[in-house]
Each structure stands twice: as structure tokens, then as C-alpha cells.
C-alpha positions, 0 to 999 in steps of 0.5 A: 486521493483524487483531485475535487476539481476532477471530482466535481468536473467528471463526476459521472465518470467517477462514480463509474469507474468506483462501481467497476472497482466494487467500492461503495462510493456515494459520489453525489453525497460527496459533491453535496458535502463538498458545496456545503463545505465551501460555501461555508468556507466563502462564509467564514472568510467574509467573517474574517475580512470583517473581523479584520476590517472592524479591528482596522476601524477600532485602531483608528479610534483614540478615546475607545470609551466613545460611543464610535468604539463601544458600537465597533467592540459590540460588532467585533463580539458578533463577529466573533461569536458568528465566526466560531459557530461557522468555524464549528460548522466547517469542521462538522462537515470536514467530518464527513467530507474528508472520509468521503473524499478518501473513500474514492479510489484512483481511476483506472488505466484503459487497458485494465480488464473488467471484472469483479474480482480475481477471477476476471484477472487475464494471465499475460505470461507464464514462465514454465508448467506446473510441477508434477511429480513421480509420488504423492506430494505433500503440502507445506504445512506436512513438509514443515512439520516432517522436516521440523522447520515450522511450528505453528503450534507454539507460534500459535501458544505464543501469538495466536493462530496465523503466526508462526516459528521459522525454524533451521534451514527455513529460517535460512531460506528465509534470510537467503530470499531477503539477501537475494532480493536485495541484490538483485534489487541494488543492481537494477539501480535500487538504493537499500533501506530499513524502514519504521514497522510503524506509521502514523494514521496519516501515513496510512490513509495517504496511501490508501490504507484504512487504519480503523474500522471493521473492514480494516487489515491493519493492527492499530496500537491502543492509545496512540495515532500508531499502526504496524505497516502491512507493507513497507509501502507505506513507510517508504510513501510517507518518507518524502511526506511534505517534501518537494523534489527540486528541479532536475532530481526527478530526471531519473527516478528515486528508487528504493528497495526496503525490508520491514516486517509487515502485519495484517489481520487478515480479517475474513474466511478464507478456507483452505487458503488461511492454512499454513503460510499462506495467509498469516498475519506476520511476514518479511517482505523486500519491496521495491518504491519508485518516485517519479515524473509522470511522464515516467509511471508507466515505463517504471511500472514495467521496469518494476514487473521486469525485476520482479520477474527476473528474481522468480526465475532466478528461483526456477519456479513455475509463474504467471503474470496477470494483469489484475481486473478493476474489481481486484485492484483495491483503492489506490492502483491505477493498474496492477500486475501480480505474479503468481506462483504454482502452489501444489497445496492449492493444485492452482496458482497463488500470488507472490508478488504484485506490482502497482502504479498509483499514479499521484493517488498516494502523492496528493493526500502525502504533498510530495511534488517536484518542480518541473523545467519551467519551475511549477510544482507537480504531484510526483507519481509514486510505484510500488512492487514486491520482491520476495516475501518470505512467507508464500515464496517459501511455500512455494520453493517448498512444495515444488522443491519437495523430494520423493524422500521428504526432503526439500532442494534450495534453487541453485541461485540461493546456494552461495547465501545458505551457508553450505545447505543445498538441502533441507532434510530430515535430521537424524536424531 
């Protein structure tokens, strides 16, 4: 959430930047609500004072029986009554001015490229060409068939369509990216953890998520002010909600690296995108969180990348970098930087990973601050990136792996967590 004040003072500026970022944003109707807010706000506190000063006059009174007394009660009644009426007001407003206020994204770096969506991303590396292969290639959905390691037919028979049986050596592959990831996490200086797949309401909108609504991703439980996580983001930002860091413990960053399950609806058409792994509605993930000065967002940010890139080419896969455009970064990145991977079914890239900096968007509406050398407290800024998520990095390995006899090669560096497969194939039955 932005500041009102940078709101109010740059409203132009604002409204420019939500435009580029394809957010319907009503600038001028937040700042009218936000003045009725705080005129009625000014209102109800000289309520208030009144209240407090006719109940100082009242004590001050020994016979309340007199004339003096009755005429301060029947004031005090007034008072009482003109109150709740404002007070109902406010929170009339508040109503519409907090959705209004969370509907803002964050602003944008300047280096960000413009466009209005991830066509207008711009590639900034790529490590290695795609694959190309000696025979006919098949997807990861055949694959997984063939090899008998996926089963989205009885996923589906037990879930629903977008879920999914791991099965063998994939489910394997699956727990190896997980433990691989976090090592290579722990020695970068990332301190492990499990978090909650569950988060109340405002967790989720404090970090730029939408719990409810038809444009939601999120699956929200029925009767409760619960969610399941689309991504450990979330739990991991609203961990230190309320918390302020004391002087000194932000001098190096607070980094975390947590495994959690993720759920997303994936409302839309997406065609030959929604088949097999690529988008489904559950998945394990390993992300990295950073919490941090200011000062140090935009190093950590690359530090981020850095270690996300170190993985995929430990996994010898082939990638790019791209520097993701204002019309892709969604609500709460100040910049974001996705890797994707070369994904044979798709004869084109698809993301793998992608890395944001929210600056103090997330920390403000979370209160999570620090206090500096000379002992004010400041909004830290918060960092988040993918490590491995164990739907599309599979894919990938299994496409780009694939054999011409049908079977599937594990990246070397996987080996010494695959409990001696260095091969899925066909079992003979």
C-alpha cells in the first residue's frame, strides 16, 4: 500500500504509473473519499473534545439535580447522539476508502521497460540455446503418461481438473528440487522454514493479494476470514506483522527460505497453457524472503536473481532473464525479474521463477518497520524470489531431459538426492 500523503502530493504521478501497470485505478475518487474521510475524522474528534470537556463540567457539579447539571446531561445526550451518527459515517466511508486505497499498486523503478503485457518484457540474459533434439519430441504430459509418474485422470476423479497424482520417480524428482533448493539456499546465508498453507484476510491483502472477488486467484475457506496461500510470500511477509526490528538487526538482512504448498485457482483460458503442469492449482514451492533496509532492496534484489540463477544452471537447463514490463508486474513489485525456462511443449520460453522487489508496499499496510541509527522508526522493505517450484521446473527437466527411448535423464546435480535414479524409465511390467 502507498503512502496518502505520496498519494495526495503526487497524484498526477499516481495515477500515471496505475495506468502503465493496466490497474483500474480512480485516483480522483480516492482523493475525494479520503478528504470526506478526514474532514469527518476532524469532526468527530471536536466531538470528542466536547464530550470530554461537558463530562469535566458535570463532575464538577455536586447537586446533579440542578438545573446547571440537567442542562450539561442534555448536552452530553446531543453529544452522544452526533457522535455515533458521525462515527457511522466514518466507517460508511472507510468502507470505500480502504478498497480504493489497496487497489493502488506500488510505483514502478525507472528502468522498468513499458508495455502492456509480457510481450513488452525485455530479455537481459540467457544461458545456453534450446534444446533440440535427433527425434520427435514429446511433451510432458505423454511423458508422464508413458512413464507412468503422472496421473491426471484420477487427480482429477479425486480434485478436479488442475490437479494432479505425482507418482515414482517424479515424485522423487520432486522432493530432490525441494532439498536441492534449500541447500543452496542455506549456504547463500537463508535461514529455513515451514510455513502455515493458511492466512488470514489481512495477510493477504497486505501483501497485494485479493482474497475475494471475481478476479481473485485465491481459494478462500467458507465461513472463515481464512485463505490457503498462492505462495509462501505471503505467510513469510505477515510473519514479522506488527513487529518492529531494533536498532542494528537490520545492518545485514533477515533472509528466509520456506517450502509450503501454494493453491491458486487459476481463473481465466489460458489454452494450450492450462495443459498438464503448467498451470494447476496446487504446487510446492521453495522461495526465498528478504527483509531489509531501504538502502539495501536493490542489491538484495540482485542477490535474489543471483541465487535463482545459480540453481538453474546447476539443473543445466536452458534460460533467460527478463526484466518484467509495468504492464506485467502486478500490484505490489516496484520491479520484478522472471527466469524462464525453454519449455519444448510450448516451442517457447515459460517462467520458472521470478523475483520481486516491494519496496515498503507489503511493510506499510503489515506495520513491520525498524528503527534506524539515530532511533526513528522506518518501513523495512520487503524481497521475495522463487527457488524451485515443483510443477513447471519438472516439466522442464522432463521435456529437455527426454531420451529418443522414452526415458528421462536427472540433471547430475540432482543425483546425490534421488536415491540412486539417475533415470526415469519405463518399467517393465
Amino acid at each position: 500500500m502507498l503512502d496518502m500523503q505520496f498519494i495526495r502530493d503526487n497524484a498526477e504521478a499516481v495515477a500515471e504509473n496505475a495506468k502503465l501497470r493496466n490497474m483500474p485505478v480512480n485516483v480522483q475518487v480516492l482523493l475525494e473519499l479520503d478528504e470526506r474521510y478526514r474532514n469527518h475524522l476532524q469532526i468527530a474528534d471536536a466531538l470528542r473534545a466536547q464530550r470530554n470537556d461537558n463530562a469535566e463540567r458535570l463532575n464538577k457539579i455536586q447537586d446533579k439535580s440542578s438545573m446547571e447539571a440537567q442542562e450539561i446531561i442534555a448536552l452530553g445526550k446531543g453529544l452522544k447522539t452526533k457522535l455515533a451518527e458521525v462515527e457511522a459515517e466514518l466507517a460508511e466511508i472507510n468502507s470505500e476508502l480502504t478498497p480504493a486505497k489497496l487497489s493502488v499498486p506500488n510505483m514502478t523503478h525507472p528502468g522498468v521497460p513499458v508495455g502492456s503485457d509480457d510481450a513488452g518484457n525485455g530479455q537481459i540474459a540467457q544461458h545456453s540455446e534450446p534444446t533440440r533434439f535427433e527425434f520427435e519430441p514429446k511433451d510432458h504430459v505423454a511423458l508422464g503418461q508413458e512413464l507412468d509418474i503422472l496421473d491426471f485422470d484420477r487427480g482429477s476423479a479425486v480434485a478436479g481438473a488442475g490437479f494432479y497424482f505425482v507418482k515414482g520417480a517424479a515424485a522423487l524428482l520432486e522432493m530432490a528440487l525441494v532439498n536441492y533448493a534449500m541447500e543452496v539456499c542455506r549456504s547463500e546465508g537463508f535461514s529455513p522454514m515451514i510455513t502455515p498453507d493458511l492466512a488470514y484476510q489481512e495477510i493477504l491483502e497486505g501483501t497485494g493479494y485479493n482474497p475475494r472477488g471475481d478476479e481473485t486467484q485465491i481459494y478462500s475457506i467458507e465461513g472463515t476470514d481464512l485463505s490457503l496461500i498462492a505462495t509462501s510470500e505471503i505467510a513469510l511477509a505477515g510473519y514479522y506483522k506488527d513487529h518492529t526490528f531494533a536498532a542494528g538487526e537490520l545492518d545485514e538482512p533477515k533472509r528466509i527460505v520456506a517450502v509450503s504448498h501454494c493453491f491458486r485457482t487459476e481463473a481465466g483460458s489460458y489454452g494450450r497453457e492450462s495443459r498438464g503442469l503448467y498451470r494447476v492449482h496446487q504446487f510446492t514451492k521453495v522461495e526465498m524472503f528478504i527483509f531489509c533496509q531501504p538502502k539495501d532492496s536493490d542489491k538484495m534484489h540482485d542477490e535474489i536473481l543471483r541465487v535463482e540463477r545459480k540453481i538453474m544452471d546447476g539443473l543445466e537447463l536452458p534460460y533467460r532473464v527478463v526484466d518484467c514490463c509495468t504492464g506485467d508486474l502486478g500490484g505490489s513489485a516496484y520491479r520484478k525479474y522472471d527466469i524462464e525456462a525453454w519449455m519444448p511443449f510450448k516451442n517457447d520460453w515459460g517462467e520458472v521463477t521470478s523475483t520481486s522487489n516491494c519496496t515498503d508496499f507489503q511493510a506499510r499496510r503489515l506495520n513491520t518497520k525498524y528503527v534506524t541509527d539515530s532511533g526513528k522508526r522506518e518501513l523495512v522493505h520487503t524481497l521475495n524470489g522463487t527457488a524451485v517450484v515443483s510443477s513447471r521446473v519438472p516439466l522442464a527437466i522432463m521435456e529437455n531431459y527426454q531420451q529418443a527411448d522414452g526415458s528421462i535423464k536427472i540433471p547430475t546435480v540432482l543425483h546425490p538426492y534421488m536415491q540412486g535414479v539417475t533415470e526415469i524409465k519405463k518399467e517393465a511390467k
